[in-house]
Each structure stands twice: as C-alpha cells, then as structure tokens.
C-alpha positions in Angstrom: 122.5 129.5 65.3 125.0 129.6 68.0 126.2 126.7 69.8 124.3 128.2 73.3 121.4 128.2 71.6 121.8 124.4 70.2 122.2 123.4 73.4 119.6 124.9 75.3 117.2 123.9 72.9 118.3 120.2 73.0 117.7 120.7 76.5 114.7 122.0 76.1 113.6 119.5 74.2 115.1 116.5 76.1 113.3 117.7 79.1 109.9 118.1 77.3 110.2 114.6 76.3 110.7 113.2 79.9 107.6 115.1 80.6 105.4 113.5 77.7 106.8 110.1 78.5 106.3 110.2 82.2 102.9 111.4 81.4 102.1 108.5 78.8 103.2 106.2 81.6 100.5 107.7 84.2 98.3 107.4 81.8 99.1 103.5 80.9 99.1 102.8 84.5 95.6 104.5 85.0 94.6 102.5 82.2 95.8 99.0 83.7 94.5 100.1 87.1 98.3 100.0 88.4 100.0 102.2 90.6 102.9 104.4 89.0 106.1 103.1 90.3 109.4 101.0 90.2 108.2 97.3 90.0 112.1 96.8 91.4 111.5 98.7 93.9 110.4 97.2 97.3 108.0 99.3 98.9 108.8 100.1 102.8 106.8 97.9 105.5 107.9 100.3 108.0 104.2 100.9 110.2 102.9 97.9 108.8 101.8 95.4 111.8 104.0 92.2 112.4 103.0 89.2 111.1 103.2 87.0 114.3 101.1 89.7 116.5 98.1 89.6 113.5 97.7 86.0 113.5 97.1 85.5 117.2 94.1 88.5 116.6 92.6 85.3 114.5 89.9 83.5 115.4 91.0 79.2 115.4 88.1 76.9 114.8 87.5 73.8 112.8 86.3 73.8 109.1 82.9 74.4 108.2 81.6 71.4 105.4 82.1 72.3 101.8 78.5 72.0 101.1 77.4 74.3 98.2 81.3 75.5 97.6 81.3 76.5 93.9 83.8 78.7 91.9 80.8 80.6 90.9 80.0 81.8 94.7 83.2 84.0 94.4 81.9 85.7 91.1 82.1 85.1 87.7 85.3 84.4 86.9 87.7 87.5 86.8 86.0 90.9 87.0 86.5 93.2 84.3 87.5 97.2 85.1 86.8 98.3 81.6 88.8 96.2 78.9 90.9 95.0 81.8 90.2 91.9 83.5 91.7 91.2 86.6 94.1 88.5 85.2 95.8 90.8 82.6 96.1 93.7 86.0 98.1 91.1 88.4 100.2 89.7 85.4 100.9 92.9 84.2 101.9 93.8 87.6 104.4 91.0 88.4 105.8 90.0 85.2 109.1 92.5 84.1 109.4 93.5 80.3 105.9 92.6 79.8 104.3 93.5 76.7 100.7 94.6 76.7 98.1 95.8 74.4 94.3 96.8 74.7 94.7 95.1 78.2 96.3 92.2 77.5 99.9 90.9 78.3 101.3 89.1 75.4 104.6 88.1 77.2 107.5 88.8 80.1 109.2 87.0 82.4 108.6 85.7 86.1 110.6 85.2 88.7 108.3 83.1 90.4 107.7 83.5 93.8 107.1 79.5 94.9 109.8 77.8 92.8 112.5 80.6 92.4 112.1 80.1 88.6 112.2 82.6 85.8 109.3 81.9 83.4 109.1 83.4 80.1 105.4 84.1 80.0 104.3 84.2 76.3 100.5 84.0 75.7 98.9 81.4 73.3 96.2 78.2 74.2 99.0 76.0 74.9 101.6 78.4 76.8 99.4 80.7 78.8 98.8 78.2 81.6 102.7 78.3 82.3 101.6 81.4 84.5 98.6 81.6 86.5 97.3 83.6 89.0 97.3 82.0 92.7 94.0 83.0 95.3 97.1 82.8 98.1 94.0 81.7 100.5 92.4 79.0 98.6 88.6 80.0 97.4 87.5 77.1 99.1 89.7 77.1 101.7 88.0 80.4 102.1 84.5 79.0 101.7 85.5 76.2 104.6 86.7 79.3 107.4 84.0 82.1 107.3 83.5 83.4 103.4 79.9 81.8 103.1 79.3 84.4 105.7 80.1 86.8 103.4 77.9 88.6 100.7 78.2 88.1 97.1 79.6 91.3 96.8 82.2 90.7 99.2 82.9 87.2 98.0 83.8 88.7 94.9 85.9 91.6 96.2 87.9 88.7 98.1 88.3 87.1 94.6 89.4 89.9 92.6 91.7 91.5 95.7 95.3 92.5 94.5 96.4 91.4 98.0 94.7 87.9 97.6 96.6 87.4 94.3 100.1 86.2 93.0 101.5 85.3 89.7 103.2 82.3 90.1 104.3 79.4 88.0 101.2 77.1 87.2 102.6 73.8 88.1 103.2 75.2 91.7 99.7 76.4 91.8 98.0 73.2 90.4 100.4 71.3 93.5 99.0 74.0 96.1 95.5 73.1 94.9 93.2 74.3 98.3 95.9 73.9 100.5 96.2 76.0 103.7 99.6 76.5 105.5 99.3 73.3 107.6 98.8 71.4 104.2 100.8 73.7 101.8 103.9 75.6 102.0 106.2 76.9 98.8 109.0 74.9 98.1 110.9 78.0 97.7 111.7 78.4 101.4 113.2 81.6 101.3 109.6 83.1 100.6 107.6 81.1 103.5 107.5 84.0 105.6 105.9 86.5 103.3 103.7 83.8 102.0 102.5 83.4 105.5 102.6 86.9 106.0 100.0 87.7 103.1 97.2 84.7 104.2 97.3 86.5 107.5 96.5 89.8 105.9 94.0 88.3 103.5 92.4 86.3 106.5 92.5 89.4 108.8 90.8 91.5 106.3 87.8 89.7 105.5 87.4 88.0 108.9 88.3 84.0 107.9 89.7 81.6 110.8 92.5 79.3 110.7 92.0 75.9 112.2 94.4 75.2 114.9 96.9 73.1 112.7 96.7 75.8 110.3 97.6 78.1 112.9 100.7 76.1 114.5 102.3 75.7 110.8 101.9 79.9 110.2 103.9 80.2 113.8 106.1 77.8 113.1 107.0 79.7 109.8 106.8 82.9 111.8 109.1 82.0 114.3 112.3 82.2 111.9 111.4 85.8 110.9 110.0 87.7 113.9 110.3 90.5 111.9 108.0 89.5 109.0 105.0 92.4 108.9 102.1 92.2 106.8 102.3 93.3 103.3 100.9 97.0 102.0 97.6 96.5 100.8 97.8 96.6 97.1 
C-alpha cells in the first residue's frame, strides 16, 4: 500500500472516530438531561437583564407564617426523568471529571461556589453528604414569600429547577440553612453578586417577594457589581 494511501486512511479513520465519539457524547448528555457543551466554558450574559433593574420589578412585603411548611409541599423528594434523579443531573453538571454510571455520579471534584474549596466528591453513606445540592432560595424561605400560592405542580417545578439549584459543599449549605440574603450571604465574597443574581431570577420567575431587609442586603451586594445580569436559565 502506498504511503498516500496510509495516510488518507488514517485520516479517514481518525475523523470517523471524532464523529462516533461526539455522537456518544450527545447521546450521554441526552441521557443525563444535560446540554452538550464545555462545562469550562462560561456561557455569554450578553441580553440577559441586569441584576439590580430585576430586583426593583419585585414585590417587598413581610413574611407570611410558616404554618403547614413541609418538605413534602415541594414534591417528593427529587423528581426522577427516567433513571435520573435530579440530584445525579445538577452533580453531574457541576462536578469536572465526574464519573457516572446508569445515572449516577460516583465521584469528581468541586470547586465550590460558597467556600472556594475543591471537594473531591466520592459517593458512599458516609462521604456523599460532603456535596449537596443547595435550593439557592430556601424551600421555606420560598413557602414564607408567595410559593403556598403556588400549585403542587409548580411547587415542584420550583424544587427540581436547574436555575434554583447549586452543588456546593454541604457544610456551607447546612450553615445557610433557610437563610435569605439579609440573613445569609457566602463567605466566598467574590461570588455574592451572582449568588444574588440567581435568587433574583428564581424569585422573578415564580413570582416570590423579598421582605424589605432582604431587599436592602441584595442592593447592597448589587451595588459593587452594577454589571451583574441574571443568569441563563438552565
């Protein structure tokens, strides 16, 4: 065989292996109901509204009582899509080299939004818990500004929303507990503004208040990125 011929067929067959492996990846993604792309990557804001314009489209009043607040009035525990539950989707979206099978993550590291920290995620019934996944407005935080106005079904879209939830490191969200802004803040400061940024957009799309000390903390957050717009809807 001549050596033209070697080489086009190695790059024949180089290319038909991107192809196969690009199309496995589709595939995986579809399977774990996640989009197809660069998890390094930061996806552009540009059109997305500011921050700081949104929260003043929010309605400020005082809490509502807790009366009847259960975990169970926001679903029953994560929703499943197919084998997936929504747990394994959000880890195996913001962990890197994250190992999955059948829908579950195994392990992978975090860099952890609230502390700054890498985690090394590996799963077991004492290590699991070292990762959880943060409701960035409190259920019952929720509950208290405008979600028992909400039906089941929505209750339990709120709970299962991609935009809603975060991987972070579990001692941070244990801390946080139902904590709003006014209450709560990351210690990480460096991430305040999108933290702020995303209860805004989760507040804005399913119609919640803020309570007026709430509001004053997200401004006062606000105020030292101007910038700051709301995050894509995930």
């Amino acid at each position: 065989m001549s050596e033209y011929r070697k080489r086009r067929l190695a790059t024949v067959f180089i290319a038909a292996v991107i192809v196969v492996a690009f199309g496995f990846w589709q595939d995986f993604s579809a399977q774990q109901n996640m989009p197809a792309t660069d998890k390094t990557a930061v996806p552009s804001s540009e059109g997305q509204a500011l921050a700081s314009t949104e929260l003043e489209t929010i309605a400020v009043k005082g809490r509502a009582p807790k009366t009847d607040y259960s975990r169970a009035q926001f679903g029953d525990g994560w929703r499943k899509s197919g084998s997936c539950s929504t747990r394994e989707i959000i880890l195996a979206r913001d962990l890197e080299q994250e190992a999955v099978q059948d829908c579950k993550v195994y392990s992978g590291t975090l860099q952890d939004p609230y502390t700054n920290k890498m985690i090394r995620f590996q799963r077991g019934a004492q290590t699991s818990d070292d990762v959880q996944i943060d409701h960035v407005v409190a259920l019952s935080d929720a509950w208290q500004k405008g979600a028992q106005q909400l039906t089941p079904e929505q209750r339990e879209e709120f709970a299962n929303d991609p935009l809603e939830l975060l991987a972070v490191e579990g001692k941070a969200n244990q801390n946080k507990s139902d904590g709003d802004a006014a209450t709560w803040l990351p210690p990480h400061k460096a991430y305040r503004c999108r933290y702020v940024a995303r209860q805004v957009a989760v507040k804005k799309k399913y119609s919640l208040w803020v309570t007026a000390a709430e509001k004053s903390a997200i401004k006062n957050i606000l105020a030292n990125c101007p910038t700051q717009r709301l995050p894509l809807q995930q």
